[in-house]
C-alpha positions in Angstrom: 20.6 11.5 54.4 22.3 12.2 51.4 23.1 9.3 50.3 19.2 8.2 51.4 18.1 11.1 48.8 20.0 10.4 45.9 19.1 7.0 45.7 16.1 7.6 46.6 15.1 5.6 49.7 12.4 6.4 52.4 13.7 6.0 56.4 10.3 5.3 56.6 9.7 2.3 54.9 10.7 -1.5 55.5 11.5 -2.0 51.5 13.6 -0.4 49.1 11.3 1.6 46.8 12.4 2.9 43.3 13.7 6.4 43.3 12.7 9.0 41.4 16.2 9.2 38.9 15.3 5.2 38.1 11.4 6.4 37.6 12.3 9.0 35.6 14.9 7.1 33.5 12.1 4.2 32.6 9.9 6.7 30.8 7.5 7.8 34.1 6.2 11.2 34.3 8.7 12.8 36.3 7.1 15.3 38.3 4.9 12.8 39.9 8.0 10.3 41.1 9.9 13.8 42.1 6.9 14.6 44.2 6.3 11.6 45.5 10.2 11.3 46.9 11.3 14.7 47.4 8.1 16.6 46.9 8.7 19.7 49.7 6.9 22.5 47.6 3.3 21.8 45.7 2.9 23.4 42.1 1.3 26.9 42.9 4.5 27.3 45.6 7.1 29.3 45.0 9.6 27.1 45.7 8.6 24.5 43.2 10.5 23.0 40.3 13.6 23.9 42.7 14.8 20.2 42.7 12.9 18.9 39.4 15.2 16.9 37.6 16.1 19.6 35.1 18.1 21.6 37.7 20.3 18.5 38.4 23.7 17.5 37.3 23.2 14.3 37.8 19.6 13.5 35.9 20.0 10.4 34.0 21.9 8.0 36.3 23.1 7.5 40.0 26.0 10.0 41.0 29.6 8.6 41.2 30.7 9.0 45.3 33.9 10.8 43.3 31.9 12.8 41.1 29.8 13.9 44.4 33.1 14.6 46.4 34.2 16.5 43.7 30.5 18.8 43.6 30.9 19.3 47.1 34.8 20.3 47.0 33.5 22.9 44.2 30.5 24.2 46.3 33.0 24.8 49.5 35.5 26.5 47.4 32.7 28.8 45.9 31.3 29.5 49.3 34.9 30.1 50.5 35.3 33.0 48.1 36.0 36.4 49.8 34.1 39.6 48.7 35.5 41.8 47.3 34.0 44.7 49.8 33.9 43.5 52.9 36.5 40.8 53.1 34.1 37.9 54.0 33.0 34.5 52.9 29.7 33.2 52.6 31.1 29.9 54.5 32.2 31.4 57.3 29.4 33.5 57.7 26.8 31.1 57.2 28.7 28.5 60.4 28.9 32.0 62.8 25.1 31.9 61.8 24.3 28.6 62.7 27.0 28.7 65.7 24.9 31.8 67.3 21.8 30.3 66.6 23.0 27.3 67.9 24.4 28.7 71.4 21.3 31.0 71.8 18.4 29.2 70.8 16.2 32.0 70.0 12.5 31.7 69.8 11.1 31.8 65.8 15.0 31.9 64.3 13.8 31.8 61.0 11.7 35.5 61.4 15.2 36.9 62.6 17.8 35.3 61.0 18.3 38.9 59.0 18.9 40.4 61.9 20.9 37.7 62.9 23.0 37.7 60.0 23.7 42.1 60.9 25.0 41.1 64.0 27.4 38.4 63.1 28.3 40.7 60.2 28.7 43.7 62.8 31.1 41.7 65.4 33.5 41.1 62.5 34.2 44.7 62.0 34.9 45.4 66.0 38.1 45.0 67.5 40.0 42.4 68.0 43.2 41.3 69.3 44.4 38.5 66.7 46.2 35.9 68.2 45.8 36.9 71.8 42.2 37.0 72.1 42.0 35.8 75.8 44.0 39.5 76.2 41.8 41.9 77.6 41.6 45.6 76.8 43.9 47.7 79.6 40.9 50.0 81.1 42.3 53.1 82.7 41.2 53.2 86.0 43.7 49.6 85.9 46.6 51.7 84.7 45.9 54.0 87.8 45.5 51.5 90.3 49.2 50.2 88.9 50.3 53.6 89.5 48.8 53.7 92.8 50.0 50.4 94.1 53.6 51.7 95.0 51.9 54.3 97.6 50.8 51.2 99.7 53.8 49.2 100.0 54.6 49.1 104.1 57.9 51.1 104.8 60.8 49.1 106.1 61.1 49.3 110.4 63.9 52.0 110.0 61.7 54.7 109.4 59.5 54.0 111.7 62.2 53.8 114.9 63.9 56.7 113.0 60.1 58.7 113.5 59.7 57.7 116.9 63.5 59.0 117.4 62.6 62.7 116.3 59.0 62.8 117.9 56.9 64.7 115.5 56.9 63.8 112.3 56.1 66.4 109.4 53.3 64.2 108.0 50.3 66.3 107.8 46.8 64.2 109.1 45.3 64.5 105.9 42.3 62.5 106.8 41.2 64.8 109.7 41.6 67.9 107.7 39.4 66.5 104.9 36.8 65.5 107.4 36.3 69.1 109.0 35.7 70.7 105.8 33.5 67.5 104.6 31.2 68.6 107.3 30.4 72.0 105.0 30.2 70.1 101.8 34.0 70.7 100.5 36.9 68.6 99.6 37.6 65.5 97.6 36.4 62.3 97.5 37.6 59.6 100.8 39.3 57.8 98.5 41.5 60.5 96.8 42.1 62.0 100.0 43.9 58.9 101.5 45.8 58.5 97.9 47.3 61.9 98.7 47.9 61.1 101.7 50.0 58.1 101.1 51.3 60.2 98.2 52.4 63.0 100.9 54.0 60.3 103.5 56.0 59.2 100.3 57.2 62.5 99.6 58.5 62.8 103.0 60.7 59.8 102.6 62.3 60.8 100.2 62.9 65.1 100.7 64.4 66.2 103.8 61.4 68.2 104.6 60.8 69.6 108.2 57.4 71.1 107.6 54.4 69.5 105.0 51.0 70.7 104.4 48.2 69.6 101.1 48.1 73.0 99.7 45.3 71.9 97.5 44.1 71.1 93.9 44.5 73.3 90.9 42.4 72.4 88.0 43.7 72.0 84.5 42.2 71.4 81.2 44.2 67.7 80.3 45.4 67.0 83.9 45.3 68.8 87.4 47.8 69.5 90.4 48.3 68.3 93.4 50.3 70.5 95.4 51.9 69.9 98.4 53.6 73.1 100.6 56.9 72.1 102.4 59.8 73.6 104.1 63.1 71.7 104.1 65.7 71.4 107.4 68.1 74.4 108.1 71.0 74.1 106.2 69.2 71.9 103.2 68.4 74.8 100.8 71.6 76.8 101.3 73.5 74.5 99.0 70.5 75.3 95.9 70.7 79.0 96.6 74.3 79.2 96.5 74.5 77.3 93.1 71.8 79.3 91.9 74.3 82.4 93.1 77.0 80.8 91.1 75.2 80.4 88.2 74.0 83.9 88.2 77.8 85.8 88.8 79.3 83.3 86.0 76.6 85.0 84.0 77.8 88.1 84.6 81.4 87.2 83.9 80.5 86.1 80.8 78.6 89.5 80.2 81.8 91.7 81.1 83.8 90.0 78.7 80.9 90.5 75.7 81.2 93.9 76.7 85.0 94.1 76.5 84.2 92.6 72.7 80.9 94.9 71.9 83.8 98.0 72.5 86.2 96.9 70.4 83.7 96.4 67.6 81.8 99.6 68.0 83.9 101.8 66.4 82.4 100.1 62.8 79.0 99.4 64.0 76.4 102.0 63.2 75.5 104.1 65.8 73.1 102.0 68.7 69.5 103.1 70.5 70.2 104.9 73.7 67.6 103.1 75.0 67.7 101.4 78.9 65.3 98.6 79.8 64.3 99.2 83.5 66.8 97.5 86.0 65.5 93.8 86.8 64.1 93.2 90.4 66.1 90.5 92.1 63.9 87.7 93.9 63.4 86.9 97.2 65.9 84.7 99.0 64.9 81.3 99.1 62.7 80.7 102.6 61.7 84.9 102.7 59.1 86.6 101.1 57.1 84.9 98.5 60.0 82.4 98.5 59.0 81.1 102.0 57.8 77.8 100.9 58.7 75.3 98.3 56.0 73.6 96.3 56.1 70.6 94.7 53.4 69.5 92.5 51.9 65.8 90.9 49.2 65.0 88.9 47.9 62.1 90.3 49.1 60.5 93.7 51.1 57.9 92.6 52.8 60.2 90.0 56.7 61.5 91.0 56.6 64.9 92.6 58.1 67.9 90.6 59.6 70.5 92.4 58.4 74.3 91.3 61.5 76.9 91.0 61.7 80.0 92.5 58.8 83.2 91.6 60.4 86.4 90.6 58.9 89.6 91.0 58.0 90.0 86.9 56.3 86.5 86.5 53.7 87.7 89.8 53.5 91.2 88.3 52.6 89.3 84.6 50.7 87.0 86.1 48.0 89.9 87.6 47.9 91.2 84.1 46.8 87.7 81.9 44.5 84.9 82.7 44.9 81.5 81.5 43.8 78.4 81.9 46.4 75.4 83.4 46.4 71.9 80.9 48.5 70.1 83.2 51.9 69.9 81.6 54.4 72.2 83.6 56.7 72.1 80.4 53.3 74.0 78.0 54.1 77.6 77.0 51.9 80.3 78.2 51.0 81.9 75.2 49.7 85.4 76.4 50.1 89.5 76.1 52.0 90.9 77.3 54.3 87.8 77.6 54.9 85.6 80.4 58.7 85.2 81.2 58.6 81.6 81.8 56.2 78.7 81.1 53.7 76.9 83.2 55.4 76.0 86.3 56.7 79.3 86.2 52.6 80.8 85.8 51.3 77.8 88.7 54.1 79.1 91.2 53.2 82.5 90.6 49.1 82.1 91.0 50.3 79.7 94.4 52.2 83.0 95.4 49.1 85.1 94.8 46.1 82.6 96.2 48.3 81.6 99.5 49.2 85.6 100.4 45.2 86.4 99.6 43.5 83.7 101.5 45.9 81.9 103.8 44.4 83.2 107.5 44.1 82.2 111.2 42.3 82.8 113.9 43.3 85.7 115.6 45.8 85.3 118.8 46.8 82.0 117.3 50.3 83.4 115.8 52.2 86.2 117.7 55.1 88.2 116.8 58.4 87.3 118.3 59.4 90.1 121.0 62.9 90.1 120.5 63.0 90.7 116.5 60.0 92.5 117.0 61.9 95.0 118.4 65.1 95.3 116.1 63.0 95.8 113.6 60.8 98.2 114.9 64.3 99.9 115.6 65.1 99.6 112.4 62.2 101.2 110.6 61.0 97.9 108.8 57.8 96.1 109.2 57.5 92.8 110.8 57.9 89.8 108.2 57.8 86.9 110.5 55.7 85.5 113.0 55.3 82.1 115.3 52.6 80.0 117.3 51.4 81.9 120.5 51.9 79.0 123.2 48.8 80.5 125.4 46.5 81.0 122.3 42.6 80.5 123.3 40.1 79.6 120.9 37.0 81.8 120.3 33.6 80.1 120.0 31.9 79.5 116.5 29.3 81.9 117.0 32.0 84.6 117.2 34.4 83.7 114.9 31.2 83.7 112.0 29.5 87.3 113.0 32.6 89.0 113.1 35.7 88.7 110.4 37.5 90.9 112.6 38.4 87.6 114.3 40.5 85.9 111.3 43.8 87.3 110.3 46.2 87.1 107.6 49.9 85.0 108.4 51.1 85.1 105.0 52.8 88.4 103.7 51.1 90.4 101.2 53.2 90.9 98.0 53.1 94.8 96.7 52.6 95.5 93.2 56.5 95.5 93.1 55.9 91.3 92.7 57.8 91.3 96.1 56.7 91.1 99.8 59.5 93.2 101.0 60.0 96.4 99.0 63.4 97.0 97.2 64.5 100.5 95.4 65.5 99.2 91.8 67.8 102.4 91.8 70.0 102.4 95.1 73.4 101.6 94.4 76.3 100.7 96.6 79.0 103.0 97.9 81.9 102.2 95.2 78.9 102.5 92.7 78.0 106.2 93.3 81.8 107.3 93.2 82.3 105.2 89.5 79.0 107.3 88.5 77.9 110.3 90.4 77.9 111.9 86.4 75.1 109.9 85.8 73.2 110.3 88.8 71.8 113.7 87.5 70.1 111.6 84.5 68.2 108.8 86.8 64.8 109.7 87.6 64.1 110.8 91.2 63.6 108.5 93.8 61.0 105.9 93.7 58.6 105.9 96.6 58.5 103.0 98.4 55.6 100.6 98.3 53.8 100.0 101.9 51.3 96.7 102.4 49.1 95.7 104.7 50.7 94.5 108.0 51.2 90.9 108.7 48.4 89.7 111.2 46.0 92.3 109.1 42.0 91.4 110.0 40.1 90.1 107.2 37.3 92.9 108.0 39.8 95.4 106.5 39.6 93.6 103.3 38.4 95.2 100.2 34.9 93.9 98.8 34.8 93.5 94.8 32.1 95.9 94.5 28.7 94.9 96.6 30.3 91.2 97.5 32.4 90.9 100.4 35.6 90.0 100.4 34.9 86.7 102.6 31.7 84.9 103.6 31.6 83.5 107.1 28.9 80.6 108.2 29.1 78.0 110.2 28.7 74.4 108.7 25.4 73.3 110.8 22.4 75.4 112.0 20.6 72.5 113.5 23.5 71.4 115.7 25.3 74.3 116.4 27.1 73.1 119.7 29.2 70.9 117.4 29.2 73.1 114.0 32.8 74.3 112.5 33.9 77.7 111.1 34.0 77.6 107.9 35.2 80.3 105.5 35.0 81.1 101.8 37.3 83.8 100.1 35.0 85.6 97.2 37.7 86.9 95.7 39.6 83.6 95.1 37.0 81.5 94.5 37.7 77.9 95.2 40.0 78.9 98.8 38.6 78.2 102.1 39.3 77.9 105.6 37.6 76.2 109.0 38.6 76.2 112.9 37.0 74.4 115.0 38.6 74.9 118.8 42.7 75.0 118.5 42.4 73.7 114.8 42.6 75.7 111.4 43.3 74.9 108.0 43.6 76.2 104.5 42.7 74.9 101.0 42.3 75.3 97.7 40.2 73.6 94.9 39.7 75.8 91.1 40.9 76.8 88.3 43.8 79.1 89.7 42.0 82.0 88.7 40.6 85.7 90.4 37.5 86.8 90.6 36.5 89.9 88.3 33.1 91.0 87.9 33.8 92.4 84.5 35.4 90.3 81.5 39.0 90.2 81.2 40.3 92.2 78.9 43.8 91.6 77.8 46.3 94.7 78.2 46.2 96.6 74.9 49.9 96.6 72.9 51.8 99.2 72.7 51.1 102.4 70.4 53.2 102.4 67.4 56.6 104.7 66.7 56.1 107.7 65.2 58.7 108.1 62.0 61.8 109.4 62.3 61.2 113.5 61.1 62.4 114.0 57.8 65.0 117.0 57.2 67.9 117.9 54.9 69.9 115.6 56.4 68.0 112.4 55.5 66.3 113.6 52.1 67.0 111.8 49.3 68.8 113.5 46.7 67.2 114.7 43.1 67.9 112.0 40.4 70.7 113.9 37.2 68.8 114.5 33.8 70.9 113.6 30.8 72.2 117.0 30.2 73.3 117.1 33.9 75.6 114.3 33.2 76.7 114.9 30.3 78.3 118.5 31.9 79.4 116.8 34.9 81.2 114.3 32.5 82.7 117.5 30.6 84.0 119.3 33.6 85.5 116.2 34.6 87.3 115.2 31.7 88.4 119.6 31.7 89.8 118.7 35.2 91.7 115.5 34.2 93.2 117.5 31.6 94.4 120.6 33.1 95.7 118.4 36.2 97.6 116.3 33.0 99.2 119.5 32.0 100.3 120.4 35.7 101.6 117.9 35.7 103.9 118.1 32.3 105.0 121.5 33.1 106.4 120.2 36.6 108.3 117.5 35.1 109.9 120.0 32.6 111.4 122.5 35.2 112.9 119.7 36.9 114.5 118.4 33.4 116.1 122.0 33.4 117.6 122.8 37.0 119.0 119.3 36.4 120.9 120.7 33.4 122.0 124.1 34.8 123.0 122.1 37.8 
């Protein structure tokens, strides 16, 4: 068609007519031979005199096919130009143009090619992956189902024989917990429940655990935990105690001989503060007291399961005093007053301490005392710390176990405001102790009285309430069927902790933030008032700056002194030049 139009010849027509450069060039009027060939626009248009044969290169004769190569090499090259802003050619944009248009055929094209032209200039400026375009984006719910894929790979045949071997395996039924407390509305989703539970079974494989239980779900602010409650085979945790014991007396080693040092050296020090930080509460023992349990904790199933250390009494004593919200990275300082001797793992096993000794209960009758250590103890003038499954338990109804809380009881230990469950006298001191220092026994302050707790197997009704709420809020999970309703109870003072039985089966759980309930605001603990000054006196006083004339007679009787000790000294040396002589 170019070629048609630049020498002027109609697709039309049977005959070549003249064009409009050879009508022009024999002395026509021009305008009429342009309009008769090319004529597109009429005089009173705006688009006329566009291709007159002023606005030509190429007016006079035919173009050369070299000279018109060349035109269009020039034209490509300018439409090839980038700008200088956004990076784009006009070439480029004008084919994505056409190439959209093209694919999607829109109704009236010429009414939104503006807007068509936004849009191919918009998709230049969105992300791309350069070379490896057919590469799509990694989405994170495909990250966790990479994660997740490991939790259901089958288990080789060994550990299946090796189950069937011991009998009961430590697997809790996850499932079947999660459905009883679905029928009151709590829990987590189907699908996360069975990830923990293939998360748990996995956990299992690899821990020689005896006893397992989901503990529940503590919130954080970047991640949350998942936190499992286990209890490893007799003899398995003796080796990490007694390396933790190891540890702890090479400390003290090291201490004795920094002593031996600070002695030597204090003869040049100034004198020290008198001062003597309270003694330090040991822990519990590993599988006693708050230490019952071992926790280990994940943020997603899938994730590898960390392993909380011990709680010591002053991380549950600072943890009653602060409040702070978990992110999800055990390693994350807890930044609080006073401070918190540890950092978040340290804070998460203190709150699991404090939530499982205020809300993990039974049904009463279902755990018993043991007779025999019963007894001893009672002998002994302890309290019982222990306490197992009654074989001949008998469930109550629903009906009874919601009107009354006197039914439920407490299995877990209360901790004292010691940070311990069983109490321990900071201040008692063994036998070869009191004879190295019965001077300074006159000094220590009189004896502490020991802290008393409720009793293990304690009823819920003795619970304190938080003002007008109730400690606990029993209801059953279905008025309109009640023949087949569960138990279900909520803990008002750890919000987020509940617990159902339904006939022989209980269960505890936990979903929140980790945090207690307080009807007022917390208010951190004040810091302590500051020292007063040291009282000033003679001693301390600064003395009066000399005036000139001061010095200037301390300088005289000086020099007086120098002198008459000069002549002392003359008169000495002359009676010995004389007894010499006489001698």
């Amino acid at each position: 068609m170019y070629q048609s139009d630049a020498v002027g010849l109609d697709p039309y027509q049977t005959q070549e007519p003249k064009s409009a450069y050879q009508t022009y060039a024999v002395g026509r009027d021009p305008y009429q031979a342009y309009e008769r060939a090319h004529g597109p626009y009429q005089p009173h248009e705006p688009g006329y005199g566009l291709h007159q044969p002023g606005h030509s290169p190429y007016d006079d004769q035919i173009p050369d096919p070299k000279s018109r190569m060349l035109a269009i090499q020039n034209a490509k090259a300018y439409l090839l130009k980038s700008s200088t802003t956004s990076g784009l050619n006009l070439y480029d944009h004008l084919a994505n143009m056409l190439t959209k248009i093209l694919d999607e055929q829109p109704t009236n094209a010429v009414d939104i090619i503006e807007n068509i032209s936004k849009d191919v200039k918009w998709a230049q400026f969105q992300k791309k992956m350069d070379t490896l375009r057919d590469e799509h984006e990694i989405l994170p719910t495909f990250e966790a189902a990479e994660k997740r894929k490991a939790l259901f790979l089958k288990a080789n045949g060994g550990d299946e024989e090796l189950e069937e071997e011991i009998g009961e395996t430590p697997l809790p039924n996850v499932m079947e917990t999660a459905f009883y407390f679905e029928q009151a509305g709590i829990g987590l989703s189907k699908d996360e429940s069975y990830h923990i539970f293939l998360a748990l079974k996995k956990l299992i494989s690899v821990q020689p655990i005896q006893t397992c239980r989901f503990w529940g779900k503590i919130l954080g602010l970047e991640m949350n935990y998942i936190i499992a409650e286990v209890q490893y085979h007799e003899g398995e945790e003796e080796e990490e105690t007694e390396e933790e014991e190891v540890i702890e007396e090479g400390g003290k080693r090291r201490g004795e001989v920094e002593d031996e040092d600070e002695e030597k050296e204090k003869e040049d020090e100034p004198p020290k503060s008198t001062y003597k930080p309270p003694p330090v509460i040991p822990k519990e023992e590993n599988g006693t007291g708050a230490n019952k349990y071992v926790y280990f904790v994940c943020n997603e199933p899938g994730k590898p399961w960390v392993k909380l250390p011990p709680v010591t009494p002053a991380q549950i004593v600072c943890a009653r005093k602060i409040k702070k919200f978990f992110t999800g990275r055990l390693d994350a300082p807890v930044v609080s007053f006073p401070p918190f001797p540890g950092n978040e793992a340290n804070y998460l096993r203190a709150q699991i301490a404090r939530i499982s000794a205020g809300t993990h209960i039974s049904p009463i009758g279902f755990y018993q005392f043991a007779e025999e250590e019963g007894d001893e103890e009672e002998e002994g003038g302890g309290g019982r710390d222990t306490c197992e499954e009654n074989p001949d338990f008998q469930p109550l109804s629903v009906a009874e176990m919601v009107d009354s809380l006197s039914t439920w009881v407490h299995h877990v230990q209360n901790i004292l405001k010691q940070g311990r469950c069983v109490w321990l006298n900071p201040f008692q001191k063994s036998e070869e102790e009191e004879e190295d220092e019965e001077e300074e026994k006159a000094e220590e302050p009189d004896e502490l009285q020991q802290e008393i707790g409720p009793p293990l197997l304690t009823p819920l009704s003795e619970d304190e309430g938080i003002q007008n709420i109730p400690a606990w809020t029993a209801q059953p999970s279905t008025n309109l069927i009640p023949q087949y309703a569960v138990a279900i109870l909520q803990s008002n003072r750890w919000p987020g902790a509940y617990a159902f039985a339904s006939g022989k089966k209980f269960d505890n759980i936990y979903f929140g933030w980790g945090h207690k309930y307080s009807p007022e605001n917390h208010t951190p603990a004040l810091p302590p008032p500051v020292q007063a000054e040291y009282p000033s006196g003679p001693e301390i006083t600064e003395t009066r700056d000399p005036t000139l004339e001061e010095e200037l007679a301390f300088k005289a009787a000086k020099e007086e002194a120098l002198a008459a000790a000069e002549e002392e000294d003359d008169e000495e040396d002359i009676e010995d030049d004389e007894e010499e002589e006489d001698d």
